[in-house]
VONU-636698 format. One record per residue (C-alpha): residue in three letters; z, x, y; residue number from 1. Coordinates in Angstrom, 3 decimals. Each point is the difference from the previous one (the first is absolute). Layout:
N
("ALA",(Z,X,Y),NUM)
...
//
This chain:
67
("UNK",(2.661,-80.386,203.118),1)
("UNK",(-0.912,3.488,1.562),2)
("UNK",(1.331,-1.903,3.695),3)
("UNK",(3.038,-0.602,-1.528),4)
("UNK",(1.110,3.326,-1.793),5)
("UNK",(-0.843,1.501,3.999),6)
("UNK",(1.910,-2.330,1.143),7)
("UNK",(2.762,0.751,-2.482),8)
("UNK",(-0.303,3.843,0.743),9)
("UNK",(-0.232,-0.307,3.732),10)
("UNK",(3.549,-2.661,0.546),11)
("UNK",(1.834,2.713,-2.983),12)
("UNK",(-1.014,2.724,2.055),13)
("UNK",(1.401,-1.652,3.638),14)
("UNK",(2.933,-0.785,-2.091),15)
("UNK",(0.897,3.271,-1.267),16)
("UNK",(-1.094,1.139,3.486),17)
("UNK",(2.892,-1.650,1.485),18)
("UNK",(2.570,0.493,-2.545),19)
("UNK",(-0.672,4.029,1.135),20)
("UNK",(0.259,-0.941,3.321),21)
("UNK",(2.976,-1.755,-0.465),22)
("UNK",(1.865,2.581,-2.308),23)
("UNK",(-1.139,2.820,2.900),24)
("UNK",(1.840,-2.438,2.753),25)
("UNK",(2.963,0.295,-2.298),26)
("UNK",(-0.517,3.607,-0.651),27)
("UNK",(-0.248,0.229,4.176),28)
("UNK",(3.110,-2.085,0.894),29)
("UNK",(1.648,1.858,-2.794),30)
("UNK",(-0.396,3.079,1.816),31)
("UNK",(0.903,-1.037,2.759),32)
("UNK",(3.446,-0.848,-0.749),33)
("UNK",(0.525,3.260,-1.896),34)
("UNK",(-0.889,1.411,3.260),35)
("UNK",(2.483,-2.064,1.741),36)
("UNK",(2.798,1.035,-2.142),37)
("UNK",(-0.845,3.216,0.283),38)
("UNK",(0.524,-0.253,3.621),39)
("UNK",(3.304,-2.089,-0.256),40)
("UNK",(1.358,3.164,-2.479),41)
("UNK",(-0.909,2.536,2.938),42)
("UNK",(1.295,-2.137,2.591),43)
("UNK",(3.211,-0.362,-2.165),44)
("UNK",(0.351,3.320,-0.878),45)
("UNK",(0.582,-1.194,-3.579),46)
("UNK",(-1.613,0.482,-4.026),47)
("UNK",(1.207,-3.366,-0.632),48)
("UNK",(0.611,-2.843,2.771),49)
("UNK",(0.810,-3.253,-1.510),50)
("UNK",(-1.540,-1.032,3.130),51)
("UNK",(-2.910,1.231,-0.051),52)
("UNK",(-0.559,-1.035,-3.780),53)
("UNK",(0.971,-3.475,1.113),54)
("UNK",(-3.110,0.133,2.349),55)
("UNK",(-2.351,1.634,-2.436),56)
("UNK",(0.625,-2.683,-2.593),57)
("UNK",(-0.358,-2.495,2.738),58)
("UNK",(-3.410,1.243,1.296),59)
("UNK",(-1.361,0.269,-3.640),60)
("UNK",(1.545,-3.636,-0.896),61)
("UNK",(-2.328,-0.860,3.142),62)
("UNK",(-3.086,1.785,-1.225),63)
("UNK",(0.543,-1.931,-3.252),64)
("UNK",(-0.226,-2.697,1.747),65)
("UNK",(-3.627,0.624,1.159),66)
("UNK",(-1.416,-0.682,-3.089),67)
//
């Protein structure tokens, strides 16, 4: 019985484990893209660039998709 509830602890705790590492991936590529259309609004010269919010839904639609 004592094996078991380990075993229980240890697997929840590797699971939980990744689910962080997977919502800091997210957080990451997230970032990223901000980043990128941060860039693309320089480079434009622009507040708003339908353009550029094109890509950044685009690139966070793709780190969606990472999950």
């Amino acid at each position: 019985m004592k094996l078991m509830l380990a075993s229980l602890a240890i697997f929840g705790a590797f699971t939980v484990g990744g689910q962080r590492i997977e919502l800091a991936a997210a957080d990451q590529c997230v970032a990223q893209c901000r980043s990128a259309h941060n860039q693309c609004r320089l480079a434009n010269k622009a507040v708003s660039s339908p353009q550029c919010d094109a890509q950044l839904q685009a690139c966070i639609d793709r780190c969606g998709k990472g999950r």
